[in-house]
N, C-alpha and C positions, 0 to 999 in steps of 0.2 A: 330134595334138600337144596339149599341156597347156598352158592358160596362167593366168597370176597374174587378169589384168584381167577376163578372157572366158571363157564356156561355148559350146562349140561345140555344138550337136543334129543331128543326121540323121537324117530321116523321108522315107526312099523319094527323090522329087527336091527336098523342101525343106530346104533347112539354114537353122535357126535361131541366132542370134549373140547372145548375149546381155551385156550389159555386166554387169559381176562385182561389182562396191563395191559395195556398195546401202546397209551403213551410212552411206557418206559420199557417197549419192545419185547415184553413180557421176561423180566427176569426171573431168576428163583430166588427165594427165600426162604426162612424158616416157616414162615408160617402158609408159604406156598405146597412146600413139600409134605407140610403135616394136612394140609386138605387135598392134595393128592392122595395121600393115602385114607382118606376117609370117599374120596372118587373109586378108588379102587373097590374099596372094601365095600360101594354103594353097587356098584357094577358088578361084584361077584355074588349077591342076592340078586343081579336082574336077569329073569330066565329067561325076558320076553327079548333081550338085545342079545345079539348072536355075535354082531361086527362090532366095533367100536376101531371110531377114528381120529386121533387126538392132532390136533392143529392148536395154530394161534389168528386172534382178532388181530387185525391190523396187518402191519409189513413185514412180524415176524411171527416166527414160530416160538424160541424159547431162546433167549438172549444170553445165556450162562449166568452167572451168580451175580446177585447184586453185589455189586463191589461197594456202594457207601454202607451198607450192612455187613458186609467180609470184612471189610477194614477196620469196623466199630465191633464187632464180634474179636477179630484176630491180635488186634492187641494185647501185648502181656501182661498192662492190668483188666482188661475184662478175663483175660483168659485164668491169672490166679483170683478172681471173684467167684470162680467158678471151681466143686468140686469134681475129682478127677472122673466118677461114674456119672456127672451131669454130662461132663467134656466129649468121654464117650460116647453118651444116648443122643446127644445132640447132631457128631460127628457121621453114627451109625444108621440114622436118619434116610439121608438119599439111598444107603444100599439097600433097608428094607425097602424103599420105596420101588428100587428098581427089581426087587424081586416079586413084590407083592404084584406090580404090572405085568410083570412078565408070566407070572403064574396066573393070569385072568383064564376062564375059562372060554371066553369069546375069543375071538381072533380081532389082532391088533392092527392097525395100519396109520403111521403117521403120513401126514400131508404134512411136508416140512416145505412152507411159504418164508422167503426170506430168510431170517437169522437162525440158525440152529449152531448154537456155539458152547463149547464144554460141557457143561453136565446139560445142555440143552439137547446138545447129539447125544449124550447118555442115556434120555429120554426119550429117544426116536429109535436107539439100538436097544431097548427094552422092548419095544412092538416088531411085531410078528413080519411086517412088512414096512417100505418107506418108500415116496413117493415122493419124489424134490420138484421144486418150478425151475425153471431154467435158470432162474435169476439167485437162486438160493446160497446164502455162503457159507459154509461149514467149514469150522478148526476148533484147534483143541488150545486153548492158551494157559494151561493151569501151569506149567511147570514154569512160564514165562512169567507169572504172576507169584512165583516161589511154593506152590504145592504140588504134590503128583496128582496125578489124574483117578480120581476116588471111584467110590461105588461099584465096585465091580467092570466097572468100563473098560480096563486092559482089557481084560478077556473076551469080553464083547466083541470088542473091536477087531481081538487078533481071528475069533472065529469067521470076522466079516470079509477083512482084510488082508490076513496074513500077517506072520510074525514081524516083517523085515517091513510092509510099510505101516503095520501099528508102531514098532519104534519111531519112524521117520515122521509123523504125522504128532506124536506125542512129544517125542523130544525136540524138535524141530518149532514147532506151534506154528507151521505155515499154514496157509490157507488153501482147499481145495475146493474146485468146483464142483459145481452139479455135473456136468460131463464128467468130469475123474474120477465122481462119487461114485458114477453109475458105471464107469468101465472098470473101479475094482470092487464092485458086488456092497458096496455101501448103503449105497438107493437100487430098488428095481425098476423104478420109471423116473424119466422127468419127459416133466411136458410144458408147454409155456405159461406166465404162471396165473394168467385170467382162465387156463382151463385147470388148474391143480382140483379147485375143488370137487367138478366134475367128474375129475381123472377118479379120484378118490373113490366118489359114488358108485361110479363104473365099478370099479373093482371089488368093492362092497356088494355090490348087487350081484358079483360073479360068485361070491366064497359063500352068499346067501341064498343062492338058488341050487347048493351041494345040500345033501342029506345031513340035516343035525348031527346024529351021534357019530355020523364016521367023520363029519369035521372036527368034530370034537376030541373024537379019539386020537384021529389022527397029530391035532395038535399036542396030545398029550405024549406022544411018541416023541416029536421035538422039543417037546421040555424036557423029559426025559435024558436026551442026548445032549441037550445044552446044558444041564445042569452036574453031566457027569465030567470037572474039567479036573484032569491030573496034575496036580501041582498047585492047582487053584490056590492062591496065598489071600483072595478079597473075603475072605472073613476078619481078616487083620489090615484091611487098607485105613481102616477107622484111626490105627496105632502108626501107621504111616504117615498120614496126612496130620495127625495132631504134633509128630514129632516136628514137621516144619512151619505150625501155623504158631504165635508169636515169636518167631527166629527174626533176626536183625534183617537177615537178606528177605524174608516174607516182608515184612516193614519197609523196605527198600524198593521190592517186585511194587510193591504198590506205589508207593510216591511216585516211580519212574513212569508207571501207568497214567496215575493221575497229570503228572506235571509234564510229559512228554520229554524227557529230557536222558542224557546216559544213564545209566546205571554202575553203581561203585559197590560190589558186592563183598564180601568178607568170610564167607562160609562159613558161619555161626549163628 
């Protein structure tokens, strides 16, 4: 299948996924995240790819939300153009998407080259494993841009990182490197980033040379354990994040963005 967003590769049991924009550093979109899940859904018919390893063309990996699409989306008149069960399928989007990923029956590995930022890193802690270049920058800016941070990605995060720097990295919107990624269990490798691709292979060629069905099973064992979280509240992050997307301070997170200038906030 052909898509707009994505390059699919198949080499023997790896398939490689590549994100497609790379002039615009590969952002997400709607209609990005609706052909991911039809990548998904292609890949969980493939019997013949066992690894899969989602990277980006270009200098990044996945650039977080297109903002001239969030800002034309988030406004309070598209937002009442729209009914309230549209709001939510729309909203509920990225979370199927990061479970339908996570529930692949191959084993995941991102090669995160360059930018992996907000729901970008949301889609790197969907895979099995992650693999940074030295040069990689990762953070989380949703709350700085007036939303929380969606899709199930708290939990992700805090299973990756612990409860006290998933606050610190979310509420904070700082920037961490690929060294701090990899010394708090964010990324498993980084390596410099003319050899990321390679690193990736390697790695690939290690989970593919284990027996089929006990890689398999055994993957199913940690889905299993990741999927059991107590307390888990991301079936309703959909009702979280629509509660601050047309709010005056969302309207504001962004002008400030855009125009680089303070921010005059009101909390409404």
């Amino acid at each position: 299948m052909a898509y707009e967003n994505f390059i699919v590769d198949r080499a023997g049991a790896i398939a490689t996924v590549y994100f497609n924009r790379p002039e615009k550093l590969n952002p997400i979109s709607g209609k990005l995240l609706n052909e991911m899940l039809d990548v998904a859904h292609d890949l969980q018919e493939d019997e013949a790819s066992r690894v899969v390893i989602l990277t980006g063309k270009g200098r990044s990996f996945c650039a977080g939300a297109d903002i001239g699409e969030l800002t034309a989306n988030a406004g309070a008149q598209a937002q009442r153009g729209q009914t309230d069960a549209a709001r939510l399928r729309a909203a509920r989007t990225g979370w199927r998407l990061m479970e339908e990923w996570e529930r692949l029956d191959q084993v995941t590995i991102a090669a995160v080259n360059g930018f992996a930022i907000g729901g970008g890193l949301s889609l790197a802690m969907a895979c099995d494993f992650r693999i940074a270049a030295a040069d990689a920058r990762i953070w989380i800016p949703e709350v700085a841009l007036g939303v929380p941070y969606m899709w199930g990605s708290v939990t992700r995060l805090i299973n990756l990182v612990g409860m006290s720097k998933a606050k610190e990295m979310i509420m904070t919107c700082d920037e961490v490197s690929a060294e701090e990624a990899l010394r708090l269990g964010l990324v498993n490798q980084v390596v410099p980033a003319e050899q990321l691709d390679a690193a990736a292979l390697e790695f690939a060629a290690k989970l593919t040379s284990k027996p089929p069905m006990a890689l398999r099973r055994t993957k199913d064992f940690f889905k299993a354990l990741g999927n059991g979280r107590l307390g888990d509240i991301t079936y309703a992050d959909a009702y979280l994040g629509l509660s601050c997307i047309a709010s005056d301070d969302m309207t504001e997170a962004m002008a400030v963005f855009k125009e680089k200038r303070r921010a005059r906030y009101h909390d409404r």
